[in-house]
BALOBA-1460 file (C-alpha; in Angstrom, 3 decimals):
// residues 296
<rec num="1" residu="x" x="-2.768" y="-18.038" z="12.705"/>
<rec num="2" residu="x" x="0.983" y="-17.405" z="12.311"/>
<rec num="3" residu="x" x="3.641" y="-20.106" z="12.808"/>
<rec num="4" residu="x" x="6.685" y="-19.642" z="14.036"/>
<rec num="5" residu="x" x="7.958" y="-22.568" z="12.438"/>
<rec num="6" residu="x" x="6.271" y="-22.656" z="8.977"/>
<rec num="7" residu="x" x="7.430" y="-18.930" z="8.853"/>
<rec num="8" residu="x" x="11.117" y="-19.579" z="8.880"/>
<rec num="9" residu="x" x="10.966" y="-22.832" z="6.609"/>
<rec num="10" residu="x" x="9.835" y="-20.376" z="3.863"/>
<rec num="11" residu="x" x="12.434" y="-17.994" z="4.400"/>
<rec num="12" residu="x" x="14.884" y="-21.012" z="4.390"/>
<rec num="13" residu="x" x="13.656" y="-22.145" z="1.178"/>
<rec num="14" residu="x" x="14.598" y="-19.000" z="-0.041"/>
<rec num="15" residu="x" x="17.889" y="-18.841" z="1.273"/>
<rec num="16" residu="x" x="17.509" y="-16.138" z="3.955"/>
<rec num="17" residu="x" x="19.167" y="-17.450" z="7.026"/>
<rec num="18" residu="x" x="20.313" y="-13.792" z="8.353"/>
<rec num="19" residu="x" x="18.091" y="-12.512" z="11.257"/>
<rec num="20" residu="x" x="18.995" y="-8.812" z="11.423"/>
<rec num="21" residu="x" x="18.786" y="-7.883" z="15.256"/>
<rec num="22" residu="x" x="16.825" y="-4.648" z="16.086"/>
<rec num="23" residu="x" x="19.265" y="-3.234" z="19.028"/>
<rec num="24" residu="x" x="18.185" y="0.169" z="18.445"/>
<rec num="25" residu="x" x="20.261" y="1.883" z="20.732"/>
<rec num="26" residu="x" x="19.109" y="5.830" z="20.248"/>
<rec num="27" residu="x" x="22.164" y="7.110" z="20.898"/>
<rec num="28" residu="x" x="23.506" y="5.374" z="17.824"/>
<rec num="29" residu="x" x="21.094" y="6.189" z="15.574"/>
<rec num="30" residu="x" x="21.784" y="8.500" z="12.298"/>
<rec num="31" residu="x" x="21.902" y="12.437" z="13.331"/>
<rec num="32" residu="x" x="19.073" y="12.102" z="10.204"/>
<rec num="33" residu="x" x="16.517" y="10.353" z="12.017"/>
<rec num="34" residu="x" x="17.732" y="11.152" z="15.854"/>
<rec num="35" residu="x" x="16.682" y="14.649" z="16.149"/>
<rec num="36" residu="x" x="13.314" y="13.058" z="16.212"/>
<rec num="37" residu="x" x="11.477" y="12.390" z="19.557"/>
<rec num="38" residu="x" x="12.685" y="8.844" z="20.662"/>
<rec num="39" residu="x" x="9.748" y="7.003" z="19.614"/>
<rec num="40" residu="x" x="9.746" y="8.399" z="16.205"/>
<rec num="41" residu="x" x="13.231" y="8.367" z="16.165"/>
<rec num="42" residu="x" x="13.365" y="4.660" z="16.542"/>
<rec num="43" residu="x" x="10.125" y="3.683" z="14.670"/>
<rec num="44" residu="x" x="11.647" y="5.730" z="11.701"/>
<rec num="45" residu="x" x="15.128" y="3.825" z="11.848"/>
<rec num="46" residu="x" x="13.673" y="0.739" z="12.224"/>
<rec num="47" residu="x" x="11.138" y="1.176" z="9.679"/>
<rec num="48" residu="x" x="13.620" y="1.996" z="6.803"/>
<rec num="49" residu="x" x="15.590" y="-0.879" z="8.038"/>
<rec num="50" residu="x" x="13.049" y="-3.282" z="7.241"/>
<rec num="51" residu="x" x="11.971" y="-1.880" z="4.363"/>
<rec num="52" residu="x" x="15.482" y="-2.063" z="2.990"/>
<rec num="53" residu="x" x="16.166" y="-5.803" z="4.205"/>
<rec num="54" residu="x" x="12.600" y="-6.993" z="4.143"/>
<rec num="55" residu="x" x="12.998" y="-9.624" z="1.283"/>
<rec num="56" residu="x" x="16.575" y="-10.982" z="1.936"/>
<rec num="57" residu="x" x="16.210" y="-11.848" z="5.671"/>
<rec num="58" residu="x" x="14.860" y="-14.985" z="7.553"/>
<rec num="59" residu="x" x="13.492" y="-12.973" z="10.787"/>
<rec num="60" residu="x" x="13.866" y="-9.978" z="12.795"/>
<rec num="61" residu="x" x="15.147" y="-9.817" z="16.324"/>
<rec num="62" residu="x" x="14.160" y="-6.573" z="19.014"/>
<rec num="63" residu="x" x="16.216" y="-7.033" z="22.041"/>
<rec num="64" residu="x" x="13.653" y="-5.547" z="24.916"/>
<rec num="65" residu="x" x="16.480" y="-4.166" z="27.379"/>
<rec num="66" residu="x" x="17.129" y="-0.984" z="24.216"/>
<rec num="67" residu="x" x="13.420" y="-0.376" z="24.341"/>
<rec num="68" residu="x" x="12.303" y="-0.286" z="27.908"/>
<rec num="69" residu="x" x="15.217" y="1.523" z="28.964"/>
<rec num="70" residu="x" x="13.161" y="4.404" z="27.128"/>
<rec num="71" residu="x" x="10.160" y="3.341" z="29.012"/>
<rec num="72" residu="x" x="6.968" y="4.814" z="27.348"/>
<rec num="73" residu="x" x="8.958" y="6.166" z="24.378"/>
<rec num="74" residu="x" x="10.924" y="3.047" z="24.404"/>
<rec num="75" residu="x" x="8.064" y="0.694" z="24.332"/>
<rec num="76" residu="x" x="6.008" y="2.704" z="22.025"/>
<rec num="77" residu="x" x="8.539" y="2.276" z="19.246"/>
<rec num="78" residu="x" x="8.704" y="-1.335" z="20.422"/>
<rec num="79" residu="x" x="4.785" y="-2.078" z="19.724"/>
<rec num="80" residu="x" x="4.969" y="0.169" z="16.121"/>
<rec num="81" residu="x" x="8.558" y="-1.416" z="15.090"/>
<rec num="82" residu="x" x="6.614" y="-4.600" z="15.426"/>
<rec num="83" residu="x" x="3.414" y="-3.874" z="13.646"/>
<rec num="84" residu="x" x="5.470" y="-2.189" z="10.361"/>
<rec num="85" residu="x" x="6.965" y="-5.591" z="10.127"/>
<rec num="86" residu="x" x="3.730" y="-6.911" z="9.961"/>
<rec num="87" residu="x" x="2.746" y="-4.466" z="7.214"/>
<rec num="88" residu="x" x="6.227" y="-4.419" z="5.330"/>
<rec num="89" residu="x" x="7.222" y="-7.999" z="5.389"/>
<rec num="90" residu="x" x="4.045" y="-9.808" z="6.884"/>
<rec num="91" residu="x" x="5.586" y="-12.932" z="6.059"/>
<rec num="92" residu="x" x="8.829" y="-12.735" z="7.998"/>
<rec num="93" residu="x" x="8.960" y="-13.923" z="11.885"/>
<rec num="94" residu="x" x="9.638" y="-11.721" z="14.555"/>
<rec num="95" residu="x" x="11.519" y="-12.514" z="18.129"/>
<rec num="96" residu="x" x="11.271" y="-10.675" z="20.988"/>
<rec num="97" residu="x" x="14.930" y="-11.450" z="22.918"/>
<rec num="98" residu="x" x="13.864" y="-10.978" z="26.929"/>
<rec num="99" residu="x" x="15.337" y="-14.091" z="28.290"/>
<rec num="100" residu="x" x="12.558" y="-14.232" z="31.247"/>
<rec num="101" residu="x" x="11.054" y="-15.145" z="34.675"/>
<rec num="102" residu="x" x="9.570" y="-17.977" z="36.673"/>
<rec num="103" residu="x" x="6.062" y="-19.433" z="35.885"/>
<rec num="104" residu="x" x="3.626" y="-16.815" z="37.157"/>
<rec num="105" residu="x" x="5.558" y="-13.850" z="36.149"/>
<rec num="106" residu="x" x="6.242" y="-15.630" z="32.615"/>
<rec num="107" residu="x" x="1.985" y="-15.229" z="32.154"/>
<rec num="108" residu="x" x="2.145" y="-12.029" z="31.980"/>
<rec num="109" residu="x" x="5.724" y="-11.866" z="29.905"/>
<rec num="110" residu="x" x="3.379" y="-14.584" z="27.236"/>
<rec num="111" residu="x" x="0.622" y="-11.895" z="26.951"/>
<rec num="112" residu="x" x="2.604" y="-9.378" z="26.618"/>
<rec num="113" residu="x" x="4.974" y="-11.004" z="23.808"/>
<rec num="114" residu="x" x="2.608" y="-12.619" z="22.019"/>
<rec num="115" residu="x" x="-1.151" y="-10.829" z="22.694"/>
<rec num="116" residu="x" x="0.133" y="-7.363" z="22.672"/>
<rec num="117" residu="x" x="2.930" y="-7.425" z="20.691"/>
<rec num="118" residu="x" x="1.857" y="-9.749" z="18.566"/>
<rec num="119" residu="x" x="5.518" y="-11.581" z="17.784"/>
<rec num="120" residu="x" x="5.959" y="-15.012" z="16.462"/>
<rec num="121" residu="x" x="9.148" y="-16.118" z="18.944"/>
<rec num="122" residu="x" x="10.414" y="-15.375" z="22.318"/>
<rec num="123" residu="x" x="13.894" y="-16.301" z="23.890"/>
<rec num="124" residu="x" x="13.852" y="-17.448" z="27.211"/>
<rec num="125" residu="x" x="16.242" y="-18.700" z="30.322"/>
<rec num="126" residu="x" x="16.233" y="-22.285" z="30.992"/>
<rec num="127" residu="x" x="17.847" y="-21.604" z="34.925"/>
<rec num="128" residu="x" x="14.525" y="-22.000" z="36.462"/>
<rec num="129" residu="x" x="13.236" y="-25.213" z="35.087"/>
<rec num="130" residu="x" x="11.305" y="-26.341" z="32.367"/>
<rec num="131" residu="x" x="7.772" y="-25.587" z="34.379"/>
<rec num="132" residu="x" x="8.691" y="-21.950" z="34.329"/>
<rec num="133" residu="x" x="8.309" y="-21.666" z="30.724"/>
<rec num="134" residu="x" x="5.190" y="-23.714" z="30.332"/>
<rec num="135" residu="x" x="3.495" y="-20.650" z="29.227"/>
<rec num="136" residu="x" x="5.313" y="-20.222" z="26.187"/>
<rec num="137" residu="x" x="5.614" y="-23.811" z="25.459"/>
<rec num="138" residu="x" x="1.699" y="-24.546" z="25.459"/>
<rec num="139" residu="x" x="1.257" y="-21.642" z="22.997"/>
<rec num="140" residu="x" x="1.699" y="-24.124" z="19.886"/>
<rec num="141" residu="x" x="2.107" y="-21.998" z="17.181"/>
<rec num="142" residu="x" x="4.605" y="-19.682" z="18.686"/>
<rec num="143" residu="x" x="8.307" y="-20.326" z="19.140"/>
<rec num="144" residu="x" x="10.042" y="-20.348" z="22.611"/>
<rec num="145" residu="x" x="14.056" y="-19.941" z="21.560"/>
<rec num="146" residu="x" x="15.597" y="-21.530" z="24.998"/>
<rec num="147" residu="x" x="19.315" y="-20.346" z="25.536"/>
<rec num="148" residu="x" x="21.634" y="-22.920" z="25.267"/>
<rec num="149" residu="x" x="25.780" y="-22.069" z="25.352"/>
<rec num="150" residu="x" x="25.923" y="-17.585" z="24.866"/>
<rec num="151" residu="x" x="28.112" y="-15.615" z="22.761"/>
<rec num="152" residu="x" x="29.088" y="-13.415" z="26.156"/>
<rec num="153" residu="x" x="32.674" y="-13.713" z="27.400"/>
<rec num="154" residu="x" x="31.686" y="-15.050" z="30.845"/>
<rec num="155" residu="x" x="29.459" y="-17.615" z="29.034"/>
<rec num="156" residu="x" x="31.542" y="-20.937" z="30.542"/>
<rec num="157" residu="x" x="31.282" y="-20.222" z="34.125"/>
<rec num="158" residu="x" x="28.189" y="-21.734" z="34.726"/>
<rec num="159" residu="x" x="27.094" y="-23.408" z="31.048"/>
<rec num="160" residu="x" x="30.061" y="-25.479" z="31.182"/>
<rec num="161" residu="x" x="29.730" y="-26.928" z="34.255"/>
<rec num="162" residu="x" x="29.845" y="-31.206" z="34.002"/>
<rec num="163" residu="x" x="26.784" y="-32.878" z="35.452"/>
<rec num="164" residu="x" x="26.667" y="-36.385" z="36.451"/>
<rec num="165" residu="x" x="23.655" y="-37.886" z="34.341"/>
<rec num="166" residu="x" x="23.605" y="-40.854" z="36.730"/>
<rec num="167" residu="x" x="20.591" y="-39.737" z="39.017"/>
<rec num="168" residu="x" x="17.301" y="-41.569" z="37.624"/>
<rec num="169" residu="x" x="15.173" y="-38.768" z="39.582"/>
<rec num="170" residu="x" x="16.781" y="-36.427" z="37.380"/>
<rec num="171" residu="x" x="16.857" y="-38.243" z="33.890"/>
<rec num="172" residu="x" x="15.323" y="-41.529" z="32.845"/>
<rec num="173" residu="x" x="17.896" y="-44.934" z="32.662"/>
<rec num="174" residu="x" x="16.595" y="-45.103" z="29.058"/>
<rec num="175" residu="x" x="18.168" y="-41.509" z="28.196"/>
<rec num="176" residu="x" x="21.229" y="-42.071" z="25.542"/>
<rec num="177" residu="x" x="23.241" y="-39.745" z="28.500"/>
<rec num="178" residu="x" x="22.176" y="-41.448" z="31.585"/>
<rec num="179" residu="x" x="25.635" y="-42.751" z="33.436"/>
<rec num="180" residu="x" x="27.841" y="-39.346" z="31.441"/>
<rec num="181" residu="x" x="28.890" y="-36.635" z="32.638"/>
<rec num="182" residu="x" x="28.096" y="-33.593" z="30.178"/>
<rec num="183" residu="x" x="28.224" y="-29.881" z="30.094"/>
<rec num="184" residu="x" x="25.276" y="-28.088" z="31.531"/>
<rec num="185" residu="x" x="24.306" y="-26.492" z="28.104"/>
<rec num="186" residu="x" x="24.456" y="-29.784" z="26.581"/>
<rec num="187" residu="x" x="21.886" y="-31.034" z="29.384"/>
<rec num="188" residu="x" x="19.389" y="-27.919" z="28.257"/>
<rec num="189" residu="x" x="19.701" y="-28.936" z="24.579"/>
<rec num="190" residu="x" x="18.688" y="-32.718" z="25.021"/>
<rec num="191" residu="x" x="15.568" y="-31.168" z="27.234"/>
<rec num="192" residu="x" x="14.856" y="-28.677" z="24.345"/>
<rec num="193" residu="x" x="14.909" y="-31.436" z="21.571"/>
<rec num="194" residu="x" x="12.661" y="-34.010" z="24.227"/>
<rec num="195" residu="x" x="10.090" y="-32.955" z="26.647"/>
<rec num="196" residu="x" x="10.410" y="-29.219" z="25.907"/>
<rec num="197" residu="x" x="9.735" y="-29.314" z="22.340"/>
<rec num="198" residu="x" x="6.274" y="-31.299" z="22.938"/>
<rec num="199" residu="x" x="4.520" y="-29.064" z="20.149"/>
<rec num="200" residu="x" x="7.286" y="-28.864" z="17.856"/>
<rec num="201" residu="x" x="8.274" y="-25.425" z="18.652"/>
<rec num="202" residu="x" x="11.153" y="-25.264" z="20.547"/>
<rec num="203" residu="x" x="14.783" y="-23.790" z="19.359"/>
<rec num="204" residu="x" x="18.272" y="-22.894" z="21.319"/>
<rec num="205" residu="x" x="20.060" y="-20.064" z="21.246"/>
<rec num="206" residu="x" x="24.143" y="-21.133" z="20.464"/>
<rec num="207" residu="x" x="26.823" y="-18.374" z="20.224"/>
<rec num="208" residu="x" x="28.832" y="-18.498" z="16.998"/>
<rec num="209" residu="x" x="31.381" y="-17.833" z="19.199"/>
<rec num="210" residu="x" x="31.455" y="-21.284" z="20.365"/>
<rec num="211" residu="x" x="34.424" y="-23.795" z="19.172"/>
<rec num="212" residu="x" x="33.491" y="-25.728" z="16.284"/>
<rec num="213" residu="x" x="32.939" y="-29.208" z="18.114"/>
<rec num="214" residu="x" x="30.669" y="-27.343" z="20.557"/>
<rec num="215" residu="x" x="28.486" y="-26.026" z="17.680"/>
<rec num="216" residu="x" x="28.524" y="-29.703" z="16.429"/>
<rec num="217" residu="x" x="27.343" y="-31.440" z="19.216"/>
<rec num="218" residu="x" x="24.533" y="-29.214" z="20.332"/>
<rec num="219" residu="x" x="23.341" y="-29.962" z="16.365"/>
<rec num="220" residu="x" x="23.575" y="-33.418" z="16.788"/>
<rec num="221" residu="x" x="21.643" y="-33.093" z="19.833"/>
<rec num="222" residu="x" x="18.672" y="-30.600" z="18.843"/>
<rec num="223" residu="x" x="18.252" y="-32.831" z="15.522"/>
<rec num="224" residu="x" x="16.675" y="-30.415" z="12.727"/>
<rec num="225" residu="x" x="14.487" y="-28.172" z="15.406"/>
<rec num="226" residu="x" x="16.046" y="-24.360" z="14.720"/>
<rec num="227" residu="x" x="19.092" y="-22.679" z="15.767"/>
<rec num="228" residu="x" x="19.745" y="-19.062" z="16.876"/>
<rec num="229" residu="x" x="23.138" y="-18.254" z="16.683"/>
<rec num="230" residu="x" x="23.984" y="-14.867" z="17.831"/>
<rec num="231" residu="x" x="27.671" y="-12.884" z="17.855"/>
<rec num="232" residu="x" x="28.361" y="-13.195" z="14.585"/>
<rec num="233" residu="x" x="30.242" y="-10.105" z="13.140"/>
<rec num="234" residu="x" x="31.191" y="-7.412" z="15.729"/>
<rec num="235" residu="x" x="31.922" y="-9.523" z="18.921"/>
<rec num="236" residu="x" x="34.016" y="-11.489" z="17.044"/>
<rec num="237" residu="x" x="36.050" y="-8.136" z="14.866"/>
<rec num="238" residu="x" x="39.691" y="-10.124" z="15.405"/>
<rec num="239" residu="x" x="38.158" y="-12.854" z="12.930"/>
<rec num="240" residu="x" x="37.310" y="-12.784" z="9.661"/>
<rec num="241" residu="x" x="33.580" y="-12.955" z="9.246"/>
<rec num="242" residu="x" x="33.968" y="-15.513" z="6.241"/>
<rec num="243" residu="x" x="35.855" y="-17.583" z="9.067"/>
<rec num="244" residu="x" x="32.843" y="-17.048" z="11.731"/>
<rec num="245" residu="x" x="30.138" y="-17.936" z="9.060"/>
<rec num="246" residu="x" x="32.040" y="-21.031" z="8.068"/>
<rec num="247" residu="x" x="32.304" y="-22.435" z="11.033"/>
<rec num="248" residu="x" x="28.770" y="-21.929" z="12.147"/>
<rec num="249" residu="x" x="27.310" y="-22.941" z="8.525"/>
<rec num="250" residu="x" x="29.357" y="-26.295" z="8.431"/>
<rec num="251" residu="x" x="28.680" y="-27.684" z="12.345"/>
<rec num="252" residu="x" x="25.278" y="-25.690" z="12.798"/>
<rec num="253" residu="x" x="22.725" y="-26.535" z="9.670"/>
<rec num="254" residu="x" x="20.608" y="-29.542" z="9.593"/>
<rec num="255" residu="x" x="20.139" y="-32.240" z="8.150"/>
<rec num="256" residu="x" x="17.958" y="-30.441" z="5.500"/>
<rec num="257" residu="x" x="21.107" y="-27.752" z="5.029"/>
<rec num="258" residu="x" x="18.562" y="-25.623" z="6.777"/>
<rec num="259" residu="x" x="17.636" y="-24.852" z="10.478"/>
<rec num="260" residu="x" x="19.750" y="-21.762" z="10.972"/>
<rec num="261" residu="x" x="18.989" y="-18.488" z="12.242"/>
<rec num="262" residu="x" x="22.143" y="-16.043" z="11.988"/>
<rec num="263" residu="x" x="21.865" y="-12.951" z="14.008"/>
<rec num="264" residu="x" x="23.688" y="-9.982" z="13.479"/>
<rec num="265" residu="x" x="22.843" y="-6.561" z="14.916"/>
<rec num="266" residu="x" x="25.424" y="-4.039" z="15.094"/>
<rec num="267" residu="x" x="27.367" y="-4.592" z="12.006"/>
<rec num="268" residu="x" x="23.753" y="-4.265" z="9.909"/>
<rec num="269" residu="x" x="22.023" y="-1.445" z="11.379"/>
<rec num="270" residu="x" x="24.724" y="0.383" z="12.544"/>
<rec num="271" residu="x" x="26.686" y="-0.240" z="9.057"/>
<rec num="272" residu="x" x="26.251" y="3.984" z="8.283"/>
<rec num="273" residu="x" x="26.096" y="6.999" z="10.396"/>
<rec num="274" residu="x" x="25.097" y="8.659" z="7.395"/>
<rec num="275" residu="x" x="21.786" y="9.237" z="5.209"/>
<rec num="276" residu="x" x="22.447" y="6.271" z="3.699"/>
<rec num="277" residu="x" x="21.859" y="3.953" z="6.939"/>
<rec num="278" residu="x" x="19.303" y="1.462" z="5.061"/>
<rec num="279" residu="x" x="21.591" y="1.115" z="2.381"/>
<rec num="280" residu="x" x="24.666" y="0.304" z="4.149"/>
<rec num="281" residu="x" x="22.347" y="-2.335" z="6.261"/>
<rec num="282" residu="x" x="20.858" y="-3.789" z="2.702"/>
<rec num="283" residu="x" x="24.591" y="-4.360" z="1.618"/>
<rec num="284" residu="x" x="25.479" y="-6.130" z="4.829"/>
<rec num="285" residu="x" x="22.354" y="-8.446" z="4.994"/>
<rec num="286" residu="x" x="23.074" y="-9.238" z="1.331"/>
<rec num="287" residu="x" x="27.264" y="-10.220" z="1.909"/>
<rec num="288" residu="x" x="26.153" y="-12.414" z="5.628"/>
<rec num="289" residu="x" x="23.028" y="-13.796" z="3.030"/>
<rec num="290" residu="x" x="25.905" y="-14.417" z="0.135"/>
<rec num="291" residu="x" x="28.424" y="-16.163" z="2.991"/>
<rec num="292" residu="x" x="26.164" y="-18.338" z="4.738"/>
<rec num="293" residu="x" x="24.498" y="-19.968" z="1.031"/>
<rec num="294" residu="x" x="28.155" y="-20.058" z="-0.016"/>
<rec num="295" residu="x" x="28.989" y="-22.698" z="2.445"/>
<rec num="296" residu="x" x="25.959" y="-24.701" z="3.207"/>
């Protein structure tokens, strides 16, 4: 049986921390592998991709939404992308990024993720409660990544909302918040780290977007469990990406130096438009790799 968690530890022991997203969107895939049908197309691309990155990385990431909006083609690619990791770097975790549904539906979104698919994580949307996402939670060896504060611009509107922690229906008088107000993300991470992570495999998703003391906090909340931190590179182009990977290396690892999981999508596997796509993603795993060792 694979583990989610014991899978990433070895990576970190290595010092892979980068998780190279697979946002395969076709239309911005090389002219060499594109005039393929889509689900060759795809499989090819992402195939070389791993094969090029395979020993340097600490997971892969396939966002669902750039699959199934190719349906069968789309989904097809999805299922083979997944089992050549398998093949090509069988000891590397692999998270399928679907944020998902309420209890029932989230059954089928379990079987699906981790039956067919066969992948060793799963993000998911804390909005509907923690008994919505029961199904991932009782699978023990699998991880359930719940998002915490997002990289996207609008991220604040609701995720920074203050609650009052001073209802005992809602949270326990023994709680180290009960009586504060805190931010709503800050509320999901102290229910990720508790009664969420009952089989020790719970993460959050932060976005490396997030202000320094934001980053901080949610670590000192979560304790050691793992950390996805997504939009580093190209949603943050105005900043140097030394600068981003400083700032999440020095308020996101753990205790252990450890517990990080970098994404970056675009600025790997869209490095080249060329021949040389695999390449140009090798050389960009390798410099976020070099940055993030350099300042743990």
């Amino acid at each position: 049986m694979r583990n989610f968690r014991e899978l990433l530890k070895a990576q970190w022991e290595k010092g892979n921390f980068v998780c190279v997203g697979l946002d395969s969107e076709y239309e911005k895939i090389p002219d060499v592998v594109r005039h393929n049908d889509i689900t060759t197309a795809i499989t090819h691309f992402n195939r070389d991709i791993v094969e090029a990155t395979k020993d340097i990385v600490c997971a892969y990431k396939a966002n669902f939404a750039f699959y199934a909006a190719h349906v069968t083609q789309g989904l097809s690619a999805l299922k083979d992308t997944m089992d050549w990791i398998r093949d090509l770097a069988p000891n590397v975790p692999m998270i399928l990024d679907i944020k998902v549904d309420i209890e029932n539906t989230n059954n089928g979104y379990a079987k699906m993720a981790f039956d067919s698919l066969e992948v060793d994580a799963i993000t998911v949307n804390p909005y509907l409660g923690g008994k919505a996402l029961h199904p991932f939670f009782n699978r023990k060896g699998k991880g359930v990544i719940v998002l915490c504060k997002t990289s996207n611009s609008g991220a604040g509107e609701f995720q920074d909302l203050l609650i009052a922690m001073d209802d005992p229906s809602r949270v326990g008088a023994e709680h180290a918040y009960f009586g504060q107000k805190i931010p709503l993300y800050q509320y999901v991470a102290y229910h990720a780290r508790g009664e969420w992570n009952a089989n020790g495999n719970c993460g959050v998703v932060m976005g490396a977007t997030c202000p320094p003391k934001e980053l901080k906090r949610v670590r000192e909340i979560v304790g050691d469990i793992p950390i996805l931190f997504t939009g580093v590179g190209f949603q943050q182009k105005d900043i140097p990406l030394e600068e981003q990977v400083k700032r999440v290396v020095e308020n996101g690892k753990n205790s252990l130096g450890q517990g990080m999981i970098v994404n970056s999508s675009r600025g790997i596997i869209f490095a080249s438009k060329g021949a040389d796509f695999a390449e140009a993603a090798r050389r960009e795993t390798i410099k976020l790799r070099d940055l993030i060792n350099q300042y743990r």
